[in-house]
mmCIF file of the C-alpha atoms, coordinates in Angstrom:
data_MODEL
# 
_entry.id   MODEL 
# 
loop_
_atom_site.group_PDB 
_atom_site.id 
_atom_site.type_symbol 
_atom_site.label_atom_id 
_atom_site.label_alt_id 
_atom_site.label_comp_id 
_atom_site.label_asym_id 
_atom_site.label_entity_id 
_atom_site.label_seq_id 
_atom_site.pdbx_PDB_ins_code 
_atom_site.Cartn_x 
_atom_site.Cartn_y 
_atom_site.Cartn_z 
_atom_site.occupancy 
_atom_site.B_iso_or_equiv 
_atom_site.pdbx_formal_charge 
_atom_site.auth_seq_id 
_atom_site.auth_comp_id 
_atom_site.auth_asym_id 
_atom_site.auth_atom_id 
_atom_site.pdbx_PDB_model_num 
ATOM 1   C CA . UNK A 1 1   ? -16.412 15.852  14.634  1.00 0.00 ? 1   UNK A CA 1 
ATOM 2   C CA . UNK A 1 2   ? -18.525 15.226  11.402  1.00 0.00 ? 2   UNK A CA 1 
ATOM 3   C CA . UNK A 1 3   ? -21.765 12.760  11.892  1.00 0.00 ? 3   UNK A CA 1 
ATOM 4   C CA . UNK A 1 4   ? -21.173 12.217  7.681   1.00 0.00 ? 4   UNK A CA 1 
ATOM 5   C CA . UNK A 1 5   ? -18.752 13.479  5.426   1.00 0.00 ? 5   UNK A CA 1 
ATOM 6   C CA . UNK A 1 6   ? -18.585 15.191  2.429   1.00 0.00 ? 6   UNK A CA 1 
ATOM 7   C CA . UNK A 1 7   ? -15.196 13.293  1.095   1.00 0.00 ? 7   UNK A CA 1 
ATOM 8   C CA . UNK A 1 8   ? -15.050 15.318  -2.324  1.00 0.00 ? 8   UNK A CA 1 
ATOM 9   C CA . UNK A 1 9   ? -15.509 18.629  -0.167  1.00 0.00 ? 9   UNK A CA 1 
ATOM 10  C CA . UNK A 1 10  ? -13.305 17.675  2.526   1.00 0.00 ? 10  UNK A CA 1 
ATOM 11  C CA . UNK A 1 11  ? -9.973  19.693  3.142   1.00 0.00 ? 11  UNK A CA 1 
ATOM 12  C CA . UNK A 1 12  ? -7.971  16.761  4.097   1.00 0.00 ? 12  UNK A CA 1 
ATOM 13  C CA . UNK A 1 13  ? -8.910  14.726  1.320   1.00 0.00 ? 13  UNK A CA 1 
ATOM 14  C CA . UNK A 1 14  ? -6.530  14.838  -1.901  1.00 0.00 ? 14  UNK A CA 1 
ATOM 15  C CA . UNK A 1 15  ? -8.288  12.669  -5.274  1.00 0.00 ? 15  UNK A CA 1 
ATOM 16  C CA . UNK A 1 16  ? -6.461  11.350  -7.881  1.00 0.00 ? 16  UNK A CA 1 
ATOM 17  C CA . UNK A 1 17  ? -7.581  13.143  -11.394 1.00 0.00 ? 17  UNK A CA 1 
ATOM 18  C CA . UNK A 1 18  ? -10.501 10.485  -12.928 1.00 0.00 ? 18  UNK A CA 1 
ATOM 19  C CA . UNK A 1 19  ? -8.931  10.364  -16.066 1.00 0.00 ? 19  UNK A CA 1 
ATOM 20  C CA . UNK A 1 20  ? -5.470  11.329  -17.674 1.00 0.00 ? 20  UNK A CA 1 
ATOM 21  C CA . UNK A 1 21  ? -4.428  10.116  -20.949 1.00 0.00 ? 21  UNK A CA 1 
ATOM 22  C CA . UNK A 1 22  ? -1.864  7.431   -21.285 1.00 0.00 ? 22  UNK A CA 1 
ATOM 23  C CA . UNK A 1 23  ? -0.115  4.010   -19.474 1.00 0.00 ? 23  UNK A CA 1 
ATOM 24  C CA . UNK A 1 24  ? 1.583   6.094   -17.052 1.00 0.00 ? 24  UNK A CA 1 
ATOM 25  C CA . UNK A 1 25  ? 1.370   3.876   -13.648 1.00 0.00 ? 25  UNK A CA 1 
ATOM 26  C CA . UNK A 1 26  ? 2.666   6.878   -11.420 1.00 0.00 ? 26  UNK A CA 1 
ATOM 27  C CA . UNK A 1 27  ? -0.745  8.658   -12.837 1.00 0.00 ? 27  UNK A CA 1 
ATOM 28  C CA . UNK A 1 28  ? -3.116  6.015   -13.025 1.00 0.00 ? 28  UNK A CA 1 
ATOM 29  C CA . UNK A 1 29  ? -6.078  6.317   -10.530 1.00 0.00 ? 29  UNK A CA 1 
ATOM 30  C CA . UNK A 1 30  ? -7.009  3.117   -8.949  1.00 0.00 ? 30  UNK A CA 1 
ATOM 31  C CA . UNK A 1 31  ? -10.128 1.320   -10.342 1.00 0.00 ? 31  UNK A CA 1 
ATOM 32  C CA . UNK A 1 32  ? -9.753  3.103   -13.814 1.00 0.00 ? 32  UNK A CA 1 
ATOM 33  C CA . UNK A 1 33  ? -9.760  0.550   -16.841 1.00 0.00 ? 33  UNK A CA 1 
ATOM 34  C CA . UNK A 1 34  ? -6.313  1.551   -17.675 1.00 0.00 ? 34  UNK A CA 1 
ATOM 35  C CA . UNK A 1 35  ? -5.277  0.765   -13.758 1.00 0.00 ? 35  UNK A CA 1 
ATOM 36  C CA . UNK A 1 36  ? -6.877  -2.952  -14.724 1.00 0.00 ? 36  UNK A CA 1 
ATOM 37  C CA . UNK A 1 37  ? -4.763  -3.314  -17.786 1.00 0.00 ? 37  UNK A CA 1 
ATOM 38  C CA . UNK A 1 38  ? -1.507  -2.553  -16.101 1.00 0.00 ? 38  UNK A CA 1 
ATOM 39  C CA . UNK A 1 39  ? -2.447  -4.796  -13.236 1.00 0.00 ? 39  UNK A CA 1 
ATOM 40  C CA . UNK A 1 40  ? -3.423  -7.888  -15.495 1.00 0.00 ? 40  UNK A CA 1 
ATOM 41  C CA . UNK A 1 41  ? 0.315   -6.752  -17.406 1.00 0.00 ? 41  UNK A CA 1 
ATOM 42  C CA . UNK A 1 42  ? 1.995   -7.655  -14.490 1.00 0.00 ? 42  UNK A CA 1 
ATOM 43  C CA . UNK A 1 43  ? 3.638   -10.461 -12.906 1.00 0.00 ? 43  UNK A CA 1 
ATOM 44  C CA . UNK A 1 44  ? 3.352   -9.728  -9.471  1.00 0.00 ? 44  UNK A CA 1 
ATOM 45  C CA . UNK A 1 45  ? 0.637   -7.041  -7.374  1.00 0.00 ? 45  UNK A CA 1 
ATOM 46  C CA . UNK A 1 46  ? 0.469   -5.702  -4.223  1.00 0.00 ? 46  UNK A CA 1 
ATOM 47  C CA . UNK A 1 47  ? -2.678  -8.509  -3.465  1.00 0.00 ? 47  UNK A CA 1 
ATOM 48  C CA . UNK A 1 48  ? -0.884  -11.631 -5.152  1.00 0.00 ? 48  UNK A CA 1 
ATOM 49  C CA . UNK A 1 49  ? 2.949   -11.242 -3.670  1.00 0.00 ? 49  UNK A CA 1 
ATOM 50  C CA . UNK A 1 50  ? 2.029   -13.360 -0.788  1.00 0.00 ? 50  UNK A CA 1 
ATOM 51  C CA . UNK A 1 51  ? 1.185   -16.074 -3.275  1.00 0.00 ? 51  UNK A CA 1 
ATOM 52  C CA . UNK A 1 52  ? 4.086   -14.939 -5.527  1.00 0.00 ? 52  UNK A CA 1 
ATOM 53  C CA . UNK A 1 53  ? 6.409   -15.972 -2.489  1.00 0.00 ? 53  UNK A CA 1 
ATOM 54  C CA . UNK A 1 54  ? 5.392   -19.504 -2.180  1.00 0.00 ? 54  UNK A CA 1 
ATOM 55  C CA . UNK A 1 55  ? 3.223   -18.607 0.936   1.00 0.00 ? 55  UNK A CA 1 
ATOM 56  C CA . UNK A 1 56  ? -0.583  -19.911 1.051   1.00 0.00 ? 56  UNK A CA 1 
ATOM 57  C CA . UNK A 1 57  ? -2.501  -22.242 -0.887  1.00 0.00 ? 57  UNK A CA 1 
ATOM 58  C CA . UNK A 1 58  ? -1.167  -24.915 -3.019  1.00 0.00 ? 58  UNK A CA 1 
ATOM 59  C CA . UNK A 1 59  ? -3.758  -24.340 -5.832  1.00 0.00 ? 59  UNK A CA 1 
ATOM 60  C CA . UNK A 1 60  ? -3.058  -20.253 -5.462  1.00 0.00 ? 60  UNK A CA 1 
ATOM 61  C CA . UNK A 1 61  ? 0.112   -21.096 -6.337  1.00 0.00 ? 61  UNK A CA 1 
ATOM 62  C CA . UNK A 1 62  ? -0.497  -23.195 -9.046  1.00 0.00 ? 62  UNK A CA 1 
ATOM 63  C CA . UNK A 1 63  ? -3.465  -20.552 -10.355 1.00 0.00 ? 63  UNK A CA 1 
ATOM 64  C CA . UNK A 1 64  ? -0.565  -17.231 -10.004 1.00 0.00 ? 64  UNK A CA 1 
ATOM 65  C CA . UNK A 1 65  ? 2.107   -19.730 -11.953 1.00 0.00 ? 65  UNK A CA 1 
ATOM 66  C CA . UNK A 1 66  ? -0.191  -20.476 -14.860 1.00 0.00 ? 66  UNK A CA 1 
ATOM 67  C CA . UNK A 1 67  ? -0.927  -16.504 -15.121 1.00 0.00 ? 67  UNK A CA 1 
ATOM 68  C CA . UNK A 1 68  ? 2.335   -15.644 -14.920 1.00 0.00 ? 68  UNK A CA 1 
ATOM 69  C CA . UNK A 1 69  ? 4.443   -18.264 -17.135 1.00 0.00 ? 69  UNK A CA 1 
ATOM 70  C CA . UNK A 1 70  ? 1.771   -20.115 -19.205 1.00 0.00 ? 70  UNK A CA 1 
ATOM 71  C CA . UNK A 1 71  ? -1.172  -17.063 -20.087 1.00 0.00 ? 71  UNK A CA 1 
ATOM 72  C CA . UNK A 1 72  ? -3.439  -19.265 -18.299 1.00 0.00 ? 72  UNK A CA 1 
ATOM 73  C CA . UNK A 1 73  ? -5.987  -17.655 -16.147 1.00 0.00 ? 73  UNK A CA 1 
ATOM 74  C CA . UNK A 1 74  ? -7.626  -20.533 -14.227 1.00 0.00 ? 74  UNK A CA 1 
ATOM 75  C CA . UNK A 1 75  ? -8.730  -18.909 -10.825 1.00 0.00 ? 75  UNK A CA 1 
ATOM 76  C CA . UNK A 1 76  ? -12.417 -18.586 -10.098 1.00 0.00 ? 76  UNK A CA 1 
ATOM 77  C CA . UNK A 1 77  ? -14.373 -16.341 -7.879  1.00 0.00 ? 77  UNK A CA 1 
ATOM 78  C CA . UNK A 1 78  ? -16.341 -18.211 -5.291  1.00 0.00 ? 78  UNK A CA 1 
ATOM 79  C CA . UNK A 1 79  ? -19.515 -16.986 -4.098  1.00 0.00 ? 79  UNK A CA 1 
ATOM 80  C CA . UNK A 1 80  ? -18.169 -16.427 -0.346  1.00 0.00 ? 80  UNK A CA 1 
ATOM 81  C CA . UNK A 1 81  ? -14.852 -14.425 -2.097  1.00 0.00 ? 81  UNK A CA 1 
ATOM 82  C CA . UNK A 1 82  ? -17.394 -12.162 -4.540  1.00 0.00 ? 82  UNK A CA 1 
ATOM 83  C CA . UNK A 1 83  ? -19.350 -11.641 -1.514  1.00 0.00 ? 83  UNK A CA 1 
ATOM 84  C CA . UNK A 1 84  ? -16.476 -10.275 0.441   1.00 0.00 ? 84  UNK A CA 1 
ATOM 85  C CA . UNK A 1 85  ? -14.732 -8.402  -2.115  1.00 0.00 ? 85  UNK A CA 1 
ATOM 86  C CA . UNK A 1 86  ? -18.190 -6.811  -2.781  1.00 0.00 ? 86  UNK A CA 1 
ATOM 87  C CA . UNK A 1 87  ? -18.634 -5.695  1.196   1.00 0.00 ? 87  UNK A CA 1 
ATOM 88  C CA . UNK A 1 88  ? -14.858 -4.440  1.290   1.00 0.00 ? 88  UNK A CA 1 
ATOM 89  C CA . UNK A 1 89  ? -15.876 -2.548  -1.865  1.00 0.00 ? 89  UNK A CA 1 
ATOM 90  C CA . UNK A 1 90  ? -19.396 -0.431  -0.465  1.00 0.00 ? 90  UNK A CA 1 
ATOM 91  C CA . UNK A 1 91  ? -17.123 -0.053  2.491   1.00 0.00 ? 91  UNK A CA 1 
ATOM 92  C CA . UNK A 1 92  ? -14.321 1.509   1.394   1.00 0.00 ? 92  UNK A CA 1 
ATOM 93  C CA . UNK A 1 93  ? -15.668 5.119   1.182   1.00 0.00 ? 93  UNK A CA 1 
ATOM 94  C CA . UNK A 1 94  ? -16.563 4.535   5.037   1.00 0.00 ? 94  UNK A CA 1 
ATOM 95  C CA . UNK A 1 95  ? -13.126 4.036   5.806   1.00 0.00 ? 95  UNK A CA 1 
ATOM 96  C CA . UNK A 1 96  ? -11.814 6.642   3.911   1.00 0.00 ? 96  UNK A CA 1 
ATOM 97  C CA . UNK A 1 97  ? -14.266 8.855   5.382   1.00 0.00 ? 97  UNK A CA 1 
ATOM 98  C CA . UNK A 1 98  ? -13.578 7.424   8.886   1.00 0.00 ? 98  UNK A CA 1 
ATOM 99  C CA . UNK A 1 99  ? -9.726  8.192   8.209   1.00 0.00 ? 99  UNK A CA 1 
ATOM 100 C CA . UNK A 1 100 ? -10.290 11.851  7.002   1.00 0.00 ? 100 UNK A CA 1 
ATOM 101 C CA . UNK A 1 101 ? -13.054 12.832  9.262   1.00 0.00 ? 101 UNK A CA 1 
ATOM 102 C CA . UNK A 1 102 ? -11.750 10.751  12.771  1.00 0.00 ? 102 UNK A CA 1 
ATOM 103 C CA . UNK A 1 103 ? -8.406  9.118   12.876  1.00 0.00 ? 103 UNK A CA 1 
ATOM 104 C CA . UNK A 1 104 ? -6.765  12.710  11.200  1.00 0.00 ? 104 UNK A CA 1 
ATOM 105 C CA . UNK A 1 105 ? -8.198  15.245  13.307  1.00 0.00 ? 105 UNK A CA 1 
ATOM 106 C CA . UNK A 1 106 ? -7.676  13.102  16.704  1.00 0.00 ? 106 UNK A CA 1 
ATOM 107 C CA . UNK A 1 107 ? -4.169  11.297  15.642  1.00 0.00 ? 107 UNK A CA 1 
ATOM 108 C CA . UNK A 1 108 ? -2.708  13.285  12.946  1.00 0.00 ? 108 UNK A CA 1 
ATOM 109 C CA . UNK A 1 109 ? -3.941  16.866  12.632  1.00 0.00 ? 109 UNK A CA 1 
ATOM 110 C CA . UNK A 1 110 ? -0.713  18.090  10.365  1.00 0.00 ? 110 UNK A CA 1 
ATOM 111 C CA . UNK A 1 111 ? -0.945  15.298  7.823   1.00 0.00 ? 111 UNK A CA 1 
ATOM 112 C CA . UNK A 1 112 ? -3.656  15.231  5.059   1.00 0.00 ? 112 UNK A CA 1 
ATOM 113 C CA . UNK A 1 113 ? -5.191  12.004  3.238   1.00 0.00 ? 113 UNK A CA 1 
ATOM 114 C CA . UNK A 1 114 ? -3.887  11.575  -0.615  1.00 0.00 ? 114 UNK A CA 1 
ATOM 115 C CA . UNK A 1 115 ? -5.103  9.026   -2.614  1.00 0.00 ? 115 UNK A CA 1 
ATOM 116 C CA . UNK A 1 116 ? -1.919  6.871   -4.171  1.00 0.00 ? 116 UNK A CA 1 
ATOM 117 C CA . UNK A 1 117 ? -1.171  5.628   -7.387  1.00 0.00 ? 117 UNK A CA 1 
ATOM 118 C CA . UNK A 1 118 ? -0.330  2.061   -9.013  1.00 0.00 ? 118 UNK A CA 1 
ATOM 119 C CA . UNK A 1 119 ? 3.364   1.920   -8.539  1.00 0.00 ? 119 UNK A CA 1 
ATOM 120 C CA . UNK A 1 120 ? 5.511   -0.430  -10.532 1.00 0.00 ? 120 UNK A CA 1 
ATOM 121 C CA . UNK A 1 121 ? 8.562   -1.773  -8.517  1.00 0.00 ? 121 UNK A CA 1 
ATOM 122 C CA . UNK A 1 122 ? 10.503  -2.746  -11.772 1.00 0.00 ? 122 UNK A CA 1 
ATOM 123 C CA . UNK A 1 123 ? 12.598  -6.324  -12.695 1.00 0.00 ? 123 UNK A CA 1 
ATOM 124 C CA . UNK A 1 124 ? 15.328  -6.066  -14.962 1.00 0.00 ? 124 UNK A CA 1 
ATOM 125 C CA . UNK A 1 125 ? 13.764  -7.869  -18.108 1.00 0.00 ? 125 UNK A CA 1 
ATOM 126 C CA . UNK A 1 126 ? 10.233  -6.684  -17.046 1.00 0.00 ? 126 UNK A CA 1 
ATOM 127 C CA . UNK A 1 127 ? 9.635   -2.515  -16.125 1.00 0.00 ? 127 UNK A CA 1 
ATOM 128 C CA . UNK A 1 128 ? 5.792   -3.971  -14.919 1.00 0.00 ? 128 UNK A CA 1 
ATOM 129 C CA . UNK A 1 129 ? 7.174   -6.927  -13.115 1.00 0.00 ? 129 UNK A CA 1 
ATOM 130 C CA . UNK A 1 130 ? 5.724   -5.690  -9.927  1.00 0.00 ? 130 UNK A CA 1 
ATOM 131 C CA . UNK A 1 131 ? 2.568   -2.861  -9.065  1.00 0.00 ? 131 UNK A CA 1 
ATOM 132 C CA . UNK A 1 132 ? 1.393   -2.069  -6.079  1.00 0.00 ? 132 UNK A CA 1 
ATOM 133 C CA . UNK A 1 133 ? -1.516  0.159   -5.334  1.00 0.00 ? 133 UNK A CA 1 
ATOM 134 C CA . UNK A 1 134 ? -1.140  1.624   -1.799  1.00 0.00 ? 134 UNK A CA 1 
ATOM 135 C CA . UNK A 1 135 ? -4.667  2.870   -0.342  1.00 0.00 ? 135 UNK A CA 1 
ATOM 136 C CA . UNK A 1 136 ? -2.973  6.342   0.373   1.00 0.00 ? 136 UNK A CA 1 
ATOM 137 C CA . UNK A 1 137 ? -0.052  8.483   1.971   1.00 0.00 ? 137 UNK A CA 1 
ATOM 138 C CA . UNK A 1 138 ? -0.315  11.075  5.299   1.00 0.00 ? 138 UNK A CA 1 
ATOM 139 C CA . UNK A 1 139 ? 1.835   14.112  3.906   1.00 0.00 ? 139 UNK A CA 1 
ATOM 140 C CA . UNK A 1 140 ? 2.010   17.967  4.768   1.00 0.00 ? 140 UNK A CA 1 
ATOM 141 C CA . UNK A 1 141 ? 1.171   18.543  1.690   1.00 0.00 ? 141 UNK A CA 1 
ATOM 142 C CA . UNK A 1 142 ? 1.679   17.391  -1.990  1.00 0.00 ? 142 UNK A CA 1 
ATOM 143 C CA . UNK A 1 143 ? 5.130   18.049  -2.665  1.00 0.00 ? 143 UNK A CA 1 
ATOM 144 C CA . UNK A 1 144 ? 6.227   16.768  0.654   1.00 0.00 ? 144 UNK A CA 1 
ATOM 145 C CA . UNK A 1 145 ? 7.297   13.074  1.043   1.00 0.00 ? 145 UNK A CA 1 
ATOM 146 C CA . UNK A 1 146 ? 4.841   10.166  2.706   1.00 0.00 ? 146 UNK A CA 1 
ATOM 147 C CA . UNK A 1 147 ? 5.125   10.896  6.595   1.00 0.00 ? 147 UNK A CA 1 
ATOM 148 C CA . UNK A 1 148 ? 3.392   7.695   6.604   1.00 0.00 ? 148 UNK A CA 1 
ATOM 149 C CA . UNK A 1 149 ? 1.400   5.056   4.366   1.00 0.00 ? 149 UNK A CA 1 
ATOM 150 C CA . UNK A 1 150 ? -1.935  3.824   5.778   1.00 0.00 ? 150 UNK A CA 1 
ATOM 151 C CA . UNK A 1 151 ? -3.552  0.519   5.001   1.00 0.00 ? 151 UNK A CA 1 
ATOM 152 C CA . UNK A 1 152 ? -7.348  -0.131  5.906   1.00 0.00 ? 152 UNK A CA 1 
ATOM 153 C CA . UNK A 1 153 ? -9.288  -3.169  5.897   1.00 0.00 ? 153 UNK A CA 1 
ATOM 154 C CA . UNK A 1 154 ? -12.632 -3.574  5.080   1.00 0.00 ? 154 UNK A CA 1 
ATOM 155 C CA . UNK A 1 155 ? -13.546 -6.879  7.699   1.00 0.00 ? 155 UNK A CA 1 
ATOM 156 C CA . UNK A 1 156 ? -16.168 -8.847  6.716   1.00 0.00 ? 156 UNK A CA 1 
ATOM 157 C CA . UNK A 1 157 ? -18.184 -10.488 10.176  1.00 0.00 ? 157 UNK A CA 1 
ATOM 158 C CA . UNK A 1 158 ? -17.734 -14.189 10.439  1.00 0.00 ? 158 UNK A CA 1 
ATOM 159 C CA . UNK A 1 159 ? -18.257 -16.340 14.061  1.00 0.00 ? 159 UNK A CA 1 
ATOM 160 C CA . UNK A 1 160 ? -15.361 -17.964 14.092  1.00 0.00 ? 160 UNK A CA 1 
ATOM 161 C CA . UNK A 1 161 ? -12.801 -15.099 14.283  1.00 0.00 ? 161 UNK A CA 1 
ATOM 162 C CA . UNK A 1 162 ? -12.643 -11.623 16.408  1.00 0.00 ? 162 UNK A CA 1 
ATOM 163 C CA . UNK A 1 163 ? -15.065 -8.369  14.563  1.00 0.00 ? 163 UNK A CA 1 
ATOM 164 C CA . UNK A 1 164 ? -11.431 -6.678  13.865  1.00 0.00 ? 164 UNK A CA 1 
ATOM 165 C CA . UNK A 1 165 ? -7.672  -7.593  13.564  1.00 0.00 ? 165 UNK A CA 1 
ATOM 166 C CA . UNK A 1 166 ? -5.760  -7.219  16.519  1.00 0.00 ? 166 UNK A CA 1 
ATOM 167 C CA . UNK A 1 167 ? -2.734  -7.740  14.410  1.00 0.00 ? 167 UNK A CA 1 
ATOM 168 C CA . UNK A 1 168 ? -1.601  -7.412  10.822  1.00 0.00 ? 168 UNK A CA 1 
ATOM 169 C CA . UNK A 1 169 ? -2.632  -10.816 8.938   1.00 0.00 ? 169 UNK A CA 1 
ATOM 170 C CA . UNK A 1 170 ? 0.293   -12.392 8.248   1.00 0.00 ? 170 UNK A CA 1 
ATOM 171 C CA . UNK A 1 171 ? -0.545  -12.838 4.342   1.00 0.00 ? 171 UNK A CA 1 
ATOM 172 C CA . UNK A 1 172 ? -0.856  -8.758  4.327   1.00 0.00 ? 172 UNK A CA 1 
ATOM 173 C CA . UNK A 1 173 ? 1.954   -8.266  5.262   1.00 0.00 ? 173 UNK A CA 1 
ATOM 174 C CA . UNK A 1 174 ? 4.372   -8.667  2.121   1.00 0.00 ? 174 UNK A CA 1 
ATOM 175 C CA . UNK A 1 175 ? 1.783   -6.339  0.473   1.00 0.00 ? 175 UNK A CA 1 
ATOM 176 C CA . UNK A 1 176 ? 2.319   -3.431  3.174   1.00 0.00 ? 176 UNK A CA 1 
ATOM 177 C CA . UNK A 1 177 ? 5.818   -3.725  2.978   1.00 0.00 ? 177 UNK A CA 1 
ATOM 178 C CA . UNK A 1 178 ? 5.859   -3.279  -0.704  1.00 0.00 ? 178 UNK A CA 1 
ATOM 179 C CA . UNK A 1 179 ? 3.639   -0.417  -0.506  1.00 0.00 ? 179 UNK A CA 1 
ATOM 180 C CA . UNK A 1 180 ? 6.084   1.404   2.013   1.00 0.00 ? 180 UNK A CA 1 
ATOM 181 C CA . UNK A 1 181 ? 9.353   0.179   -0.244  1.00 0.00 ? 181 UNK A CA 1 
ATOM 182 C CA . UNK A 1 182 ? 7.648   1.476   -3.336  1.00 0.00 ? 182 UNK A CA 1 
ATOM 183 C CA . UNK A 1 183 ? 7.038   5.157   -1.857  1.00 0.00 ? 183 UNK A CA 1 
ATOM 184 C CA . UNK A 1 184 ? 9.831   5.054   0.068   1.00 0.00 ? 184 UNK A CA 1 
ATOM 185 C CA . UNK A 1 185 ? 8.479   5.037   3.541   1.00 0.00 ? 185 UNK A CA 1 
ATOM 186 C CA . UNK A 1 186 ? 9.599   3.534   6.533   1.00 0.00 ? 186 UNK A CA 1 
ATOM 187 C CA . UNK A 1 187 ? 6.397   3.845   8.658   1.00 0.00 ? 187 UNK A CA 1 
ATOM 188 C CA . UNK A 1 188 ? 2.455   2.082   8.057   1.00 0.00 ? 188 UNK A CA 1 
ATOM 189 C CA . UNK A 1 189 ? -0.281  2.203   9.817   1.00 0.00 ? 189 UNK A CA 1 
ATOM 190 C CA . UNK A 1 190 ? -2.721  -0.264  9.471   1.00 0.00 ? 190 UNK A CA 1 
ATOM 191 C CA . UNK A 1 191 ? -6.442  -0.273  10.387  1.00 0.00 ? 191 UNK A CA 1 
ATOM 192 C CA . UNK A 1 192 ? -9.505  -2.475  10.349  1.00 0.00 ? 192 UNK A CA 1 
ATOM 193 C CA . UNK A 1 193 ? -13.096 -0.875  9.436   1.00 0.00 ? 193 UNK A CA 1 
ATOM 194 C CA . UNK A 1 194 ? -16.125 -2.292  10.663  1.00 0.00 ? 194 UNK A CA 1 
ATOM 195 C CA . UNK A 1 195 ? -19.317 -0.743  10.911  1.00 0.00 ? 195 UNK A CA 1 
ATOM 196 C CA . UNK A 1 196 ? -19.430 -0.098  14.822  1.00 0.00 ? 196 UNK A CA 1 
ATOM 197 C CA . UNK A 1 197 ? -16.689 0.926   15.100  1.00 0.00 ? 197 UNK A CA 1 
ATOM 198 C CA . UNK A 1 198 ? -12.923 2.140   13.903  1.00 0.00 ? 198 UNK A CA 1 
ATOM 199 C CA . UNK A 1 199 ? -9.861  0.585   15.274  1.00 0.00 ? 199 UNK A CA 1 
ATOM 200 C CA . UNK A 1 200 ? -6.338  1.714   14.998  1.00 0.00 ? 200 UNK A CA 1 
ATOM 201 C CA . UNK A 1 201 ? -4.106  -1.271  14.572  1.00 0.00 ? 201 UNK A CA 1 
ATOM 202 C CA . UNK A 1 202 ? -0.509  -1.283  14.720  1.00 0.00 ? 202 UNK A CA 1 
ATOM 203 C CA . UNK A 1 203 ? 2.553   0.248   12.697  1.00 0.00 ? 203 UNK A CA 1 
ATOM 204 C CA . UNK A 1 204 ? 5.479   -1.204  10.353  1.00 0.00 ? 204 UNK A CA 1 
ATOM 205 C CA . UNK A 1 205 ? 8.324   0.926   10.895  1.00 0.00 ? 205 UNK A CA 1 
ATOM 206 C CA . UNK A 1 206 ? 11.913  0.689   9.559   1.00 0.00 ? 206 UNK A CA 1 
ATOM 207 C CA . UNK A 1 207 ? 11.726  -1.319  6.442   1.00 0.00 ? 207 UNK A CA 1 
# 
């Protein structure tokens, strides 16, 4: 297998276009200003549903209801949450790379890698009530339907707690679910990314 890889080049790798005109959601790459400006539309995401369902903190709740039914953006970005969301970020292409180069070949050597898009998972007042922005589907091929969707974790080291997940945190778990309702797939897997080394961590099945 690969010491590095060439994601752009690879043959199991399937990008979302960088750019295609419009508010379309089911062709909106990920990251793209246009992906942020659906998102902030919204009253729910992929990341916030936990929140959304009266799970968590007290003051996340209070922070997602003023967003949602006031206009009022009050949350703040701590130093120790930029920090993290900043690792999981530089990391990401090493888990995708991991997944394409490693877990495919070894695991899954009929299913390819596609990059998702942000999927709304409508209300009926409210066609952006929901979005959720899956990492990626396992298909055949294009035009075939998600054999599977995968979820990977960028984990950031801390003493107090194991290097990976041995199970699905709990407050992911509303998000994975919603990413295999919204693409109509009954089976996840789930993986945590550190930088010695890859672990395969568990499946949702039969949503």
């Amino acid at each position: 297998m690969e010491d590095t890889v060439d994601i752009a080049k690879h043959e199991k790798y399937h990008q979302l276009k960088s750019y295609i005109p419009g508010e379309n959601p089911k062709t909106t790459k990920q990251k793209s200003e246009t992906w942020f400006k659906i998102r902030n539309r919204s009253s729910v995401t992929g990341s916030t549903c936990y929140t959304a369902l009266g799970q968590g903190k007290l003051k996340n709740m209070q922070v997602h209801y003023d967003r949602v039914k006031t206009g009022i953006d009050n949350f703040q970005f701590t130093e120790a949450l930029i920090s993290n969301m900043n690792y999981g970020t530089s990391h990401e292409i090493d888990a995708i790379a991991t997944v394409v180069a490693r877990v495919l070949p070894s695991m899954f050597s009929d299913l390819d890698y596609f990059e998702e898009v942000c999927t709304p998972i409508p209300e009926a007042h409210n066609s952006l009530f929901m979005v959720v922005s899956p990492d990626c589907s396992l298909r055949v091929s294009q035009t075939n339907c998600p054999k599977m969707m995968f979820e990977t974790k960028c984990k950031v080291e801390n003493t107090y707690s194991t290097p990976v997940c041995y199970e699905i945190p709990r407050y992911y778990i509303p998000q994975v679910l919603c990413e295999m309702a919204c693409c109509d797939c009954d089976e996840l897997r789930y993986a945590c990314y550190v930088l010695e080394q890859y672990f395969n961590n568990g499946i949702l099945s039969n949503v």
